[in-house]
gemmi code that builds the backbone of each chain (N, CA, C; Angstrom):
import gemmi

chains = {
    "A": [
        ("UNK", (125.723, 107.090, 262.283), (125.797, 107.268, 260.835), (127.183, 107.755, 260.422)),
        ("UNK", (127.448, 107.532, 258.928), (128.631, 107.798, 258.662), (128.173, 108.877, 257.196)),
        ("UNK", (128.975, 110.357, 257.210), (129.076, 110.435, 256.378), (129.564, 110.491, 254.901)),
        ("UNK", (129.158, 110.741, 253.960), (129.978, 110.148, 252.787), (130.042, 111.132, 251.744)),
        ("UNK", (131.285, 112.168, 251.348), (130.902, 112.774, 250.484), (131.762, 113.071, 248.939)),
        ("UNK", (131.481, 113.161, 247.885), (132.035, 113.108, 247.350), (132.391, 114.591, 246.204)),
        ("UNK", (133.309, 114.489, 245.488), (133.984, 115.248, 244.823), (134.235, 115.313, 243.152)),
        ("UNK", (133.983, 116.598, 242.682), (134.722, 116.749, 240.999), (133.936, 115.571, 240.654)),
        ("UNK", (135.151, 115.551, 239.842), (134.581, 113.878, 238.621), (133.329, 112.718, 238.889)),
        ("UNK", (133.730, 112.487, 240.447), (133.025, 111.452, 240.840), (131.638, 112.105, 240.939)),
        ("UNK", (131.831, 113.283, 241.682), (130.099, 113.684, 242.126), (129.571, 113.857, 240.793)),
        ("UNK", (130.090, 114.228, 239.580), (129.152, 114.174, 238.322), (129.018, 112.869, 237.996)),
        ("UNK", (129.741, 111.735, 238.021), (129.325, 110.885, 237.459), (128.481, 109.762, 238.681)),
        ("UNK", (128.606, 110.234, 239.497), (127.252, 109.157, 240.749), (126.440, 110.478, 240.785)),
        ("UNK", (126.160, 111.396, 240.073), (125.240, 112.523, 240.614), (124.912, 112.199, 242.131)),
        ("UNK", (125.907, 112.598, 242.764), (125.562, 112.770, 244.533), (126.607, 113.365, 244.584)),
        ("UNK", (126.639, 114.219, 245.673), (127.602, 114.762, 246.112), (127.936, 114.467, 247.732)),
        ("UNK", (126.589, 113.666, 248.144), (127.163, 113.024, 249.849), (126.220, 112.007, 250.072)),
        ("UNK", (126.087, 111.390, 251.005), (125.193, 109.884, 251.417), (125.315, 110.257, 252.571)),
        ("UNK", (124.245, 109.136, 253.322), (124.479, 108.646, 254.835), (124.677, 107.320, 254.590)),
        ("UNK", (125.726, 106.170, 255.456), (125.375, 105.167, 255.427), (125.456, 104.508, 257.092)),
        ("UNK", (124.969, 103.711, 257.737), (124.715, 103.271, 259.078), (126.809, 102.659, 259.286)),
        ("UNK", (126.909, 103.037, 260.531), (128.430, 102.256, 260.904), (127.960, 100.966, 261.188)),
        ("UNK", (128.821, 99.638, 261.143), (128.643, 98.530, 261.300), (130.580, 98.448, 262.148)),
        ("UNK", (130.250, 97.425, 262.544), (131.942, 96.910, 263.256), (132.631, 96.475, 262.330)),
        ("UNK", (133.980, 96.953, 262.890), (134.906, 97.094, 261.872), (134.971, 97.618, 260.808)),
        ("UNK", (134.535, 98.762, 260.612), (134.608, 99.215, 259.580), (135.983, 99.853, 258.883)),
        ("UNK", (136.093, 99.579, 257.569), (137.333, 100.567, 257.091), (136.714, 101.606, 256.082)),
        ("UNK", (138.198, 101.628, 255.225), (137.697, 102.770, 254.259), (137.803, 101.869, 253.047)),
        ("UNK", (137.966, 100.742, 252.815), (138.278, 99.605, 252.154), (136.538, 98.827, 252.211)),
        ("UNK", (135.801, 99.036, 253.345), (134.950, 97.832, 252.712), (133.481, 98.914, 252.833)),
        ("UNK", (133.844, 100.548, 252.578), (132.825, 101.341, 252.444), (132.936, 101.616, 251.222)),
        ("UNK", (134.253, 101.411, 250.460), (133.976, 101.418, 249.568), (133.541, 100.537, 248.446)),
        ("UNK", (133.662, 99.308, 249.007), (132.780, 97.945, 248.001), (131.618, 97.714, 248.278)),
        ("UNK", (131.152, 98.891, 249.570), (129.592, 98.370, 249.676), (128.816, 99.656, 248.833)),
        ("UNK", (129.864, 100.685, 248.869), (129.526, 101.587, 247.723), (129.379, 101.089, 246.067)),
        ("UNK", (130.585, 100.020, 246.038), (130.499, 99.780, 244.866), (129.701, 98.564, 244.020)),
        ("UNK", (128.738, 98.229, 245.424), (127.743, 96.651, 245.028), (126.705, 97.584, 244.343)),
        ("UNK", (126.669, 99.023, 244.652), (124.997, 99.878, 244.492), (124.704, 99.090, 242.897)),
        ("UNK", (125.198, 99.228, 241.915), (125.446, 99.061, 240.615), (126.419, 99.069, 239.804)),
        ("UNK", (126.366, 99.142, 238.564), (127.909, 98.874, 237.232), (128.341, 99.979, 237.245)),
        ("UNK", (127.376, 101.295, 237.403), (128.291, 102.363, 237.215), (128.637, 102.960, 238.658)),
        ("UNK", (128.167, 102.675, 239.538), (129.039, 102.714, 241.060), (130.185, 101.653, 241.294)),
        ("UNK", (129.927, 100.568, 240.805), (131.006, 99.580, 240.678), (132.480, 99.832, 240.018)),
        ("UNK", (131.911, 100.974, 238.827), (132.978, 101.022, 237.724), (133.520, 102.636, 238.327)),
        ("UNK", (132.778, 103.195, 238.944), (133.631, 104.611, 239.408), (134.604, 104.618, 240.847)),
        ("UNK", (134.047, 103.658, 241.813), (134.402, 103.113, 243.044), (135.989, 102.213, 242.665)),
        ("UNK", (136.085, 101.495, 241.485), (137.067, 101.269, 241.112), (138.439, 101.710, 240.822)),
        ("UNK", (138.229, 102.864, 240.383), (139.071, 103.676, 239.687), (140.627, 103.576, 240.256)),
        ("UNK", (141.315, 103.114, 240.206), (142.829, 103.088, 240.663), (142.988, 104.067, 241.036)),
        ("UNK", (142.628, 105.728, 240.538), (143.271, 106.511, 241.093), (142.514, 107.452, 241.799)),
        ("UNK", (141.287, 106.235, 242.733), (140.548, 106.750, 243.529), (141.295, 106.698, 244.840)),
        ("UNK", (141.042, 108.682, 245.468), (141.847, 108.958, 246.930), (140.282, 108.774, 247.838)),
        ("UNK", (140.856, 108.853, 249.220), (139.802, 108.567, 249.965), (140.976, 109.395, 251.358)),
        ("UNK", (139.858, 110.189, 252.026), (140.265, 110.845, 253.220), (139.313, 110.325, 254.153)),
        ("UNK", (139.357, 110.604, 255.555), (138.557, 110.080, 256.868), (138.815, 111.783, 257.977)),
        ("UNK", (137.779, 112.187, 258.049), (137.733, 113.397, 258.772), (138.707, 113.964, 258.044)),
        ("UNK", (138.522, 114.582, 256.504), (139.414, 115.516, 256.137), (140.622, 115.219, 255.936)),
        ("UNK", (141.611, 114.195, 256.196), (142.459, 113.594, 255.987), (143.078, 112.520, 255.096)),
        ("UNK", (143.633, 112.850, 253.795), (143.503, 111.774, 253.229), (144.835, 110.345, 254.162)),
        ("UNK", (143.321, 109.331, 253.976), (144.742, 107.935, 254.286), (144.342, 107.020, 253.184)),
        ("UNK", (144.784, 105.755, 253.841), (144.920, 104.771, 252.982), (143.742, 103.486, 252.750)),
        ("UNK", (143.094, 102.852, 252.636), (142.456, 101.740, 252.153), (141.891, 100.759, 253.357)),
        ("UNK", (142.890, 100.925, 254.713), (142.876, 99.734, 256.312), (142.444, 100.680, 256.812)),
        ("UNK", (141.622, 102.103, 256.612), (142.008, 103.250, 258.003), (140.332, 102.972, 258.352)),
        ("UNK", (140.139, 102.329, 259.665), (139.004, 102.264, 260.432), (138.321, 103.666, 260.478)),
        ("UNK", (136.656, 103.165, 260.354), (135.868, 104.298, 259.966), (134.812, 103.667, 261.468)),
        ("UNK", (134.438, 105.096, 262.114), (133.264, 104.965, 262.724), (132.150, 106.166, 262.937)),
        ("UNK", (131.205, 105.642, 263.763), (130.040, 106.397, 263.472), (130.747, 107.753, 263.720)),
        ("UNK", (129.922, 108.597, 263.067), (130.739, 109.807, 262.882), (131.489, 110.640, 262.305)),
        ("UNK", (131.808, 109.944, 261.763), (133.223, 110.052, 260.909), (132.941, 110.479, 259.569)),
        ("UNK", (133.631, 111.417, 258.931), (132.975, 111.715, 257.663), (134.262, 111.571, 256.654)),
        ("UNK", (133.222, 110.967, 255.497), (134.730, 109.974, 254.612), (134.297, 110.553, 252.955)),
        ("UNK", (135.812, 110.911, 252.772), (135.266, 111.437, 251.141), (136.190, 110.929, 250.320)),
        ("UNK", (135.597, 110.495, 249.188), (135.901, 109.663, 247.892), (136.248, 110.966, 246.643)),
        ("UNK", (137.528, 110.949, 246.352), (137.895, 112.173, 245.160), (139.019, 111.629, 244.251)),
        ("UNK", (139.053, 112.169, 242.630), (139.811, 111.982, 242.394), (141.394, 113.136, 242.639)),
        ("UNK", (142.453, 112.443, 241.925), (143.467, 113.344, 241.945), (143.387, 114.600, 242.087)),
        ("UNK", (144.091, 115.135, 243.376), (143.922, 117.239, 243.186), (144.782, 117.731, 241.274)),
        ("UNK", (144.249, 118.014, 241.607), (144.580, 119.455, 240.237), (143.911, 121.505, 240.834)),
        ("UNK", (144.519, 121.497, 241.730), (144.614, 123.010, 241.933), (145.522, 123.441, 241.792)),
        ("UNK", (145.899, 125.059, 241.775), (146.750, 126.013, 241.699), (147.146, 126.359, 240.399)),
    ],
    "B": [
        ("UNK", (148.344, 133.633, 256.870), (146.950, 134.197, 256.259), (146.280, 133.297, 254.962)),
        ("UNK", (145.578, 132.328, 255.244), (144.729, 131.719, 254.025), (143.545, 132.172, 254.022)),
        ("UNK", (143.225, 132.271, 252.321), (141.963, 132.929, 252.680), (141.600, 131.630, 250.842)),
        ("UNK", (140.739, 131.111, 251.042), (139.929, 130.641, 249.881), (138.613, 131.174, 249.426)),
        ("UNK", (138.700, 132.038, 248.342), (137.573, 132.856, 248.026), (136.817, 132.623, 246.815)),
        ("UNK", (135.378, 133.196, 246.533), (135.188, 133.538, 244.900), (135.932, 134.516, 244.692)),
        ("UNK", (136.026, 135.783, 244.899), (136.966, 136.900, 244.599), (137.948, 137.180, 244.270)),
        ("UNK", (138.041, 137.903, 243.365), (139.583, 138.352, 242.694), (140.416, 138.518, 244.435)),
        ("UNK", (141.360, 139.013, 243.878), (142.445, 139.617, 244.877), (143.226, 140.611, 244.060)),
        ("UNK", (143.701, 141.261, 244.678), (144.399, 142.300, 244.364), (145.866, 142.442, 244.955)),
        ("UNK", (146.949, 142.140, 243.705), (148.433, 141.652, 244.386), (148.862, 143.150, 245.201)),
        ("UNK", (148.852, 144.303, 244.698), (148.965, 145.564, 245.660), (149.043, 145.425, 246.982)),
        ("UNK", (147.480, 145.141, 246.905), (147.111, 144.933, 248.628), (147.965, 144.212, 248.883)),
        ("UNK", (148.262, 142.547, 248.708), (148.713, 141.881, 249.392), (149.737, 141.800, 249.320)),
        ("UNK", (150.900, 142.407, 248.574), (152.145, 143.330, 248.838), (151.823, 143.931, 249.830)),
        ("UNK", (151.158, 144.676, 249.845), (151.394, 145.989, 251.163), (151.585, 144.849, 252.373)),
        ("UNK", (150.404, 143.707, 252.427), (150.114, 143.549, 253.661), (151.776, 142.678, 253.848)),
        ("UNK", (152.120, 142.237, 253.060), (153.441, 141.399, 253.187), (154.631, 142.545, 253.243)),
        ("UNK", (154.543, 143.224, 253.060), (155.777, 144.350, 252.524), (156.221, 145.366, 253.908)),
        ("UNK", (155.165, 145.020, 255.010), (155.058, 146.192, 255.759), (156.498, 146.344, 257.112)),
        ("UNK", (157.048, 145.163, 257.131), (157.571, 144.907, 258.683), (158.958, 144.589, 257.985)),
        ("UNK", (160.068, 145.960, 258.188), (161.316, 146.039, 258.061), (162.470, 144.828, 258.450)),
        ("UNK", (162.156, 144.012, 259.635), (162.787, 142.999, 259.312), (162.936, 142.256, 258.497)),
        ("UNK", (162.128, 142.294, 257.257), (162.344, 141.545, 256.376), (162.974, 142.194, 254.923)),
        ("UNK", (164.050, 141.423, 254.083), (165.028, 141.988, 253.528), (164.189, 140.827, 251.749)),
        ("UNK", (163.537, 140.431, 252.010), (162.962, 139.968, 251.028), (161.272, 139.636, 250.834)),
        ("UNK", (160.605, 140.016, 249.734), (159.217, 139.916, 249.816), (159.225, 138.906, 248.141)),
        ("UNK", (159.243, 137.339, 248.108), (158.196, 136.517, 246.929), (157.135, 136.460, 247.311)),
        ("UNK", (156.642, 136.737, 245.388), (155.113, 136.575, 245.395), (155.059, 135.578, 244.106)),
        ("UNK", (154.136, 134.511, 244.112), (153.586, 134.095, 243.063), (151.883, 134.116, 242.694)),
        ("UNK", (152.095, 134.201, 241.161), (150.476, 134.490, 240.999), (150.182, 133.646, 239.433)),
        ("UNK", (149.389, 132.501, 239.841), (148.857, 131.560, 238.635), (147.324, 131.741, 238.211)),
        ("UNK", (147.720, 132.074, 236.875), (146.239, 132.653, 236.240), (146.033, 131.689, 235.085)),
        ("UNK", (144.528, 131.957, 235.115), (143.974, 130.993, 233.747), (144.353, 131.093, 231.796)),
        ("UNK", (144.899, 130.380, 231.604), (145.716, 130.641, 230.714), (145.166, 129.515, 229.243)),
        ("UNK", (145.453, 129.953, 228.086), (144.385, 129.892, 226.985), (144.629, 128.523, 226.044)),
        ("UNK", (145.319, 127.583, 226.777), (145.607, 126.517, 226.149), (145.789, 125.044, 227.583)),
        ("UNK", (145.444, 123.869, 227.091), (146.114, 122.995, 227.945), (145.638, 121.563, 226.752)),
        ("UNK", (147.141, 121.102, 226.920), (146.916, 119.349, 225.865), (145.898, 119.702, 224.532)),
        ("UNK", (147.140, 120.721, 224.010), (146.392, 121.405, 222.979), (145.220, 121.404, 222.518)),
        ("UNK", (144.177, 122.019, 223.332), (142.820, 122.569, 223.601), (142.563, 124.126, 223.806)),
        ("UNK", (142.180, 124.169, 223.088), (142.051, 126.049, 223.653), (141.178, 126.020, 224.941)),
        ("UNK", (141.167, 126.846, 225.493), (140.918, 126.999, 226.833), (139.794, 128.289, 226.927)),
        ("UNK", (138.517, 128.257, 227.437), (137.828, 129.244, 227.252), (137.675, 129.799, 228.808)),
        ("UNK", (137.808, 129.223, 229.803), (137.790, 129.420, 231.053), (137.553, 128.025, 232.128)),
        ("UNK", (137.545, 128.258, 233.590), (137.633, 127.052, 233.559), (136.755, 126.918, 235.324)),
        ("UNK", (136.216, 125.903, 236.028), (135.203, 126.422, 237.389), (136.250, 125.249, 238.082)),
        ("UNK", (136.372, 125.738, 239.201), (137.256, 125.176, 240.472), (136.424, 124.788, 241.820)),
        ("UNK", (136.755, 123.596, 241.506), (135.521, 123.096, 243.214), (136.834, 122.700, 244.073)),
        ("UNK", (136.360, 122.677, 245.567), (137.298, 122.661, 246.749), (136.048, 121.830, 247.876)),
        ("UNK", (137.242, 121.275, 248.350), (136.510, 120.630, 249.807), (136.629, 121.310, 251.165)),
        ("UNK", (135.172, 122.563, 251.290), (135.740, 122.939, 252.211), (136.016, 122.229, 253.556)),
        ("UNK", (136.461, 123.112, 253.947), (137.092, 122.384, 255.286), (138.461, 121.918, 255.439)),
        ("UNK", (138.364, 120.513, 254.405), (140.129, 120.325, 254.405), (140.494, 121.015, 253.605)),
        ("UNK", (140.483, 122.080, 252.697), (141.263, 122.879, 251.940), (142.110, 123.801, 252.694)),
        ("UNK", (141.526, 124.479, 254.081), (141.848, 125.252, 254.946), (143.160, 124.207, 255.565)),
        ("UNK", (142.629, 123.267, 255.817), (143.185, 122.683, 256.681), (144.540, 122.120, 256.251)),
        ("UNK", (144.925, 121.760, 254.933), (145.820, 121.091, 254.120), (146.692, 122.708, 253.946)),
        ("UNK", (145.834, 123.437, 253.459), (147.003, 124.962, 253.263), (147.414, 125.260, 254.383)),
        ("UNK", (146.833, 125.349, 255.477), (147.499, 125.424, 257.070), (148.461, 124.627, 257.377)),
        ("UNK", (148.414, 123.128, 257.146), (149.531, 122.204, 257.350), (151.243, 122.499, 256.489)),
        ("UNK", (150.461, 122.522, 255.085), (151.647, 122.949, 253.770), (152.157, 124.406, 254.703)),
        ("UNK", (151.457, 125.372, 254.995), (152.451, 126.851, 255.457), (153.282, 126.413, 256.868)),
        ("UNK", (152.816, 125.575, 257.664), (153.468, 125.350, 258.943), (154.543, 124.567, 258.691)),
        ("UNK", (154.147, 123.610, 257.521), (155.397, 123.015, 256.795), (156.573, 124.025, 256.460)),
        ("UNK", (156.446, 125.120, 256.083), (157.481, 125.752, 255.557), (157.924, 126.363, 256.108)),
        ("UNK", (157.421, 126.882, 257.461), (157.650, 127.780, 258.860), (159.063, 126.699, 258.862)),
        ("UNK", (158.892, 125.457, 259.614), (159.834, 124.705, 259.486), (160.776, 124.727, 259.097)),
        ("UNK", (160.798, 124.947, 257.434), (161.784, 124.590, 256.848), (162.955, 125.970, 256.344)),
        ("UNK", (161.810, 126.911, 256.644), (162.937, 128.424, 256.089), (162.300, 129.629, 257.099)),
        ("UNK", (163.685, 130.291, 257.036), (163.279, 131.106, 258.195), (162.056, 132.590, 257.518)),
        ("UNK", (160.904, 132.150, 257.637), (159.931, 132.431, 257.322), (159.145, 133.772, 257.761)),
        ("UNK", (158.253, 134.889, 257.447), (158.134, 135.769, 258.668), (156.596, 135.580, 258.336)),
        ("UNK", (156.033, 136.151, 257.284), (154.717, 136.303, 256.615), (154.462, 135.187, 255.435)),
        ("UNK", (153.466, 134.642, 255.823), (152.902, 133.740, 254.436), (151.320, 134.218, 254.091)),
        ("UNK", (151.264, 134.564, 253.212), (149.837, 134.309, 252.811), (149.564, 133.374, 251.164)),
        ("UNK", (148.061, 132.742, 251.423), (148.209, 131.591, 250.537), (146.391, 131.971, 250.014)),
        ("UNK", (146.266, 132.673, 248.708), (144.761, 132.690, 248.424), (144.653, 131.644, 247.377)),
        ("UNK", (143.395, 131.404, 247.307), (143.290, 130.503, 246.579), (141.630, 130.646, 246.160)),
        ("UNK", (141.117, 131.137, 244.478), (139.898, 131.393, 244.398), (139.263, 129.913, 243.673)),
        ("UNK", (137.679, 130.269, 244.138), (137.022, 128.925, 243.311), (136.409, 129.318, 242.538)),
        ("UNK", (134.942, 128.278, 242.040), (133.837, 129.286, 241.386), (134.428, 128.687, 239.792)),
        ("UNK", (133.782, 129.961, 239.174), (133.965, 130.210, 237.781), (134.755, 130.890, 237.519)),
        ("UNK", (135.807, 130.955, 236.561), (137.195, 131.524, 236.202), (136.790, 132.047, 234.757)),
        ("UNK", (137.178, 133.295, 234.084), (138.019, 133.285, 233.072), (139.026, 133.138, 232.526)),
        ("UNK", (138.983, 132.871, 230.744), (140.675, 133.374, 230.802), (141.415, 134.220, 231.076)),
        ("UNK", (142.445, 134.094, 231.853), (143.286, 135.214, 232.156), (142.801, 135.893, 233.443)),
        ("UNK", (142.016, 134.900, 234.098), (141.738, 135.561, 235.714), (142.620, 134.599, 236.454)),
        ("UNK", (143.187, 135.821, 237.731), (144.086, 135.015, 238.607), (143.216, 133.961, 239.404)),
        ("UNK", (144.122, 132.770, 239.589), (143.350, 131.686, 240.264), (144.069, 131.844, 241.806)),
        ("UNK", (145.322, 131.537, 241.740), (145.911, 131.457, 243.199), (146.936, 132.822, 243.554)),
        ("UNK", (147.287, 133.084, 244.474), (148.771, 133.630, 245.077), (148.865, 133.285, 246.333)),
        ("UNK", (150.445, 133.435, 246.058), (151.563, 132.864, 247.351), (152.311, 133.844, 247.491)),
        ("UNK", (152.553, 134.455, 248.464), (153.116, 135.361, 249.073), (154.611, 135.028, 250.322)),
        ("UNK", (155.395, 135.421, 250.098), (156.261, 135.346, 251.562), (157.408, 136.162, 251.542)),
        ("UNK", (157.611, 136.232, 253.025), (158.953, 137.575, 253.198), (159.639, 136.512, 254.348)),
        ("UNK", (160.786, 136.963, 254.448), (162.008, 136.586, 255.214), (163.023, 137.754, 255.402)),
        ("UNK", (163.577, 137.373, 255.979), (165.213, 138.286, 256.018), (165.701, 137.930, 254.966)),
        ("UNK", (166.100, 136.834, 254.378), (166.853, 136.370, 252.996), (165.859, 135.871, 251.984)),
        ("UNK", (166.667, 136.403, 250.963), (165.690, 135.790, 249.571), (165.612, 134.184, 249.429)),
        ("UNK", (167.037, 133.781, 249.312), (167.047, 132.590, 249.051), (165.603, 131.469, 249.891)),
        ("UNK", (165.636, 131.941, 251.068), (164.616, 131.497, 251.641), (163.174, 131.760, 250.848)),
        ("UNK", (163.237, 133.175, 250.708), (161.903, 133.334, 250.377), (161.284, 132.652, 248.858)),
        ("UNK", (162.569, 132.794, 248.254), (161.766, 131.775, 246.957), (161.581, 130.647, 247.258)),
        ("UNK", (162.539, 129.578, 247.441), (162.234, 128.174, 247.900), (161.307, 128.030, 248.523)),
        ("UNK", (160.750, 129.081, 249.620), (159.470, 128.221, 250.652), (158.230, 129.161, 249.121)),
        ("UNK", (158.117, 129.939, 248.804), (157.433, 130.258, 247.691), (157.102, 129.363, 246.819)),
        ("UNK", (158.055, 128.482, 246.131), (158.293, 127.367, 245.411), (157.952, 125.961, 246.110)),
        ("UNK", (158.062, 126.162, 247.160), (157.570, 124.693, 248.221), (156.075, 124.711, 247.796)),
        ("UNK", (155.805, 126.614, 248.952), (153.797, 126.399, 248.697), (153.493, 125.939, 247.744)),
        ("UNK", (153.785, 126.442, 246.476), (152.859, 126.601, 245.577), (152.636, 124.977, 244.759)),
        ("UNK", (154.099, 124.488, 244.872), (154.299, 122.932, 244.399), (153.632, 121.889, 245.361)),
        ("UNK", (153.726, 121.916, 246.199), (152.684, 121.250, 247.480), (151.286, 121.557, 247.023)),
        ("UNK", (150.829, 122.385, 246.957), (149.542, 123.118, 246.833), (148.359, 122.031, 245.880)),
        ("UNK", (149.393, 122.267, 244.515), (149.166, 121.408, 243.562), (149.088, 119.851, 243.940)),
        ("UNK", (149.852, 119.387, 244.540), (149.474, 118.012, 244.720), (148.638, 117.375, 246.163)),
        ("UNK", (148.716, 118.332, 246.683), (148.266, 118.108, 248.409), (146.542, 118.983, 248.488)),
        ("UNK", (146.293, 119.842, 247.821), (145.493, 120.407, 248.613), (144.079, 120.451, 247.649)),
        ("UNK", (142.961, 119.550, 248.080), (141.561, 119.117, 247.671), (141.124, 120.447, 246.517)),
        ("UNK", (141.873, 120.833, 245.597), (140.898, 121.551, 245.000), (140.811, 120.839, 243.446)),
        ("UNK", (139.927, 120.897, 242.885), (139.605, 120.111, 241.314), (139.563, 121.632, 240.365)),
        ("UNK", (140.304, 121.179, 239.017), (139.223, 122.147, 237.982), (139.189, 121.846, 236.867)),
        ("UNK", (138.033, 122.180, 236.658), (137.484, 121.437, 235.257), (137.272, 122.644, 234.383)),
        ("UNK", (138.059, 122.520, 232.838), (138.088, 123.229, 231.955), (137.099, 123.343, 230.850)),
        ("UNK", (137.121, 124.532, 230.379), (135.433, 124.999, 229.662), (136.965, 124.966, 228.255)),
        ("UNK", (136.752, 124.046, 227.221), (137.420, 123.616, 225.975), (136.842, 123.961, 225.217)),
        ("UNK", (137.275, 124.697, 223.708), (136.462, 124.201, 222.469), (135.804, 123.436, 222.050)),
        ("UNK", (136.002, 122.200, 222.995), (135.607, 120.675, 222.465), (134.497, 120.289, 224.010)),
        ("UNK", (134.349, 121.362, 224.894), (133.275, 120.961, 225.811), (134.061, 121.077, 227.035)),
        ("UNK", (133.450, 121.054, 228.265), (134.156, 121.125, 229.339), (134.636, 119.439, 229.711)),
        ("UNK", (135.955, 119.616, 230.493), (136.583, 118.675, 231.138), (137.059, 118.735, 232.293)),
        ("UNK", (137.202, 117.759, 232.884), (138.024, 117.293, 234.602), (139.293, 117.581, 233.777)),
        ("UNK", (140.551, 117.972, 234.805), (141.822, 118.134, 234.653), (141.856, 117.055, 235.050)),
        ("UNK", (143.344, 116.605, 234.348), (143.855, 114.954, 234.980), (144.947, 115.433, 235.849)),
        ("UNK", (145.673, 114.828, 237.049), (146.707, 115.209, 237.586), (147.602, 114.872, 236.685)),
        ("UNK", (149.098, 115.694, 236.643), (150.073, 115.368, 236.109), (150.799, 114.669, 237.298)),
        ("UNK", (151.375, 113.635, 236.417), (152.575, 113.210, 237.412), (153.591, 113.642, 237.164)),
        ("UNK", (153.953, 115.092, 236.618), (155.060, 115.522, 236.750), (155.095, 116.783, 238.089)),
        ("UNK", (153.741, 117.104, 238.268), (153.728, 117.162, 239.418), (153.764, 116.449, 240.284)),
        ("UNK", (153.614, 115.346, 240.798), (153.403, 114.615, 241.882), (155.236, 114.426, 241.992)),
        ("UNK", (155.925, 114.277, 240.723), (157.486, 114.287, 241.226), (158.186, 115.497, 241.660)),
        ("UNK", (157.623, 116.599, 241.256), (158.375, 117.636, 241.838), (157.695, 118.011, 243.405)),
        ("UNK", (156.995, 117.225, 243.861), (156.218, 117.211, 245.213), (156.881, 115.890, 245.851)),
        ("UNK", (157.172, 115.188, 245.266), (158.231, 114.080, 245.723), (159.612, 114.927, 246.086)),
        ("UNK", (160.238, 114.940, 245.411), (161.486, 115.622, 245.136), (161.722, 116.769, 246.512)),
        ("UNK", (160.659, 117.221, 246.841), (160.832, 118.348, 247.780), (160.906, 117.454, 249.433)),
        ("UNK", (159.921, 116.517, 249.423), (160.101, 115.595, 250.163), (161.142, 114.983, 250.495)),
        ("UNK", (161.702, 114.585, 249.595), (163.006, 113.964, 249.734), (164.427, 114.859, 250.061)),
        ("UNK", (164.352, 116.311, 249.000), (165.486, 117.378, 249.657), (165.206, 117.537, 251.097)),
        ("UNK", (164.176, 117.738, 251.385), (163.796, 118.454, 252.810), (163.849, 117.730, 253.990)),
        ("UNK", (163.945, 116.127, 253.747), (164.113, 115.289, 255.029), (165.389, 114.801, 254.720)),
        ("UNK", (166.690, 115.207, 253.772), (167.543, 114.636, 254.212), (168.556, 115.797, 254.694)),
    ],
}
model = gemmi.Model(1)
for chain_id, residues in chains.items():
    chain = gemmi.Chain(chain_id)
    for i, (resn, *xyz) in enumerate(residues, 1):
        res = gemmi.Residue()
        res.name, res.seqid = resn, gemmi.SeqId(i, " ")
        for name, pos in zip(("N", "CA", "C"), xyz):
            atom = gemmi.Atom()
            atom.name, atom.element = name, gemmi.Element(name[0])
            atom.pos, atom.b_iso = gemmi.Position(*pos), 0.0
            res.add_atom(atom)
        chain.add_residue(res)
    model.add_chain(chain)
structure = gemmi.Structure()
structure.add_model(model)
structure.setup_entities()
């Protein structure tokens, strides 16, 4: 399993704040997030967001970064602390 | 020393704890509090969510970053969540060196890094209802900018 959690803006507007979803081969952080974003219009339309970040074990990367079982992947928008 | 809390802090203390070890010929501190306006909105207070885990982990990276870059002795980096008022401190940055010059710049590093690097959100309690903060990209250039002084 992979987990999935999310942040701020997003977790109010998908009211979730984490998922499980099963690993499949090849996975990235690119096609967890379009299978996030088939759920519906308003997962479609928040999963979109241009200035959606995405980290993999705590790390933010980029869009190609291979995801596997295990691995816990979070969807946030822009920091605004301090 | 990072510590991410609900709890106030108290700059005293964390003077003392920075202030204590004579090799050092300089002690910056910064301290950012909730303040009563933003994109002309009055500001009634405001709640701060964080990811734990990488929050620790991103402020650990940003201070080892600055070990690096200035001759550094003590850092401490708090950072509260939760529910805020106006006019309650949200963060401080702390550091001592032998020289000042050092100590502001890596002071000025944390705290500008902080802002663009490190998972925390906050959403403001407005006259007009609460809101998500948007990032500025005038931060994200002065987090550029440091990038760029510092690797050439």
């Amino acid at each position: 399993m992979i987990k999935i959690l999310f942040f701020a803006r997003l977790r109010e507007q998908l009211s979730t704040d984490s998922l499980q979803i099963s690993a499949s081969e090849n996975m990235t952080t690119e096609l967890i997030r379009q299978q996030l974003a088939n759920t519906d219009d308003l997962w479609a339309k928040v999963m979109s967001a241009d200035s959606l970040l995405v980290a993999v074990n705590q790390q933010i990367t980029d869009w190609s970064h291979s995801v596997n079982t295990g691995d816990e992947v979070a969807f946030f928008p822009p920091v605004t602390g301090g | 020393m990072i510590n991410v809390q609900q709890k106030d802090f108290v700059v005293a203390d964390e003077y003392q704890k920075l202030a204590d070890d004579n090799q050092d010929g300089a002690v910056v501190t910064f301290v950012g509090k909730v303040r009563d306006f933003n994109e002309g909105l009055g500001v009634q207070g405001l709640s701060l969510e964080h990811y734990p885990g990488m929050t620790e982990r991103v402020l650990g990276e940003i201070e080892a970053e600055a070990h690096e870059h200035w001759p550094l002795n003590k850092v401490i980096i708090i950072h509260r969540v939760g529910d805020l008022t106006l006019g309650e401190q949200i963060v401080f940055i702390g550091v001592t060196s032998p020289h000042r010059k050092a100590a502001f710049a890596a002071c000025e590093f944390l705290i500008d890094f902080l802002k663009t690097k490190a998972p925390f959100w906050k959403k403001e309690l407005t006259s007009e209802g609460s809101k998500w903060l948007e990032a500025k990209a005038s931060d994200s250039k002065i987090s550029q900018q440091w990038s760029t002084k510092l690797t050439n």
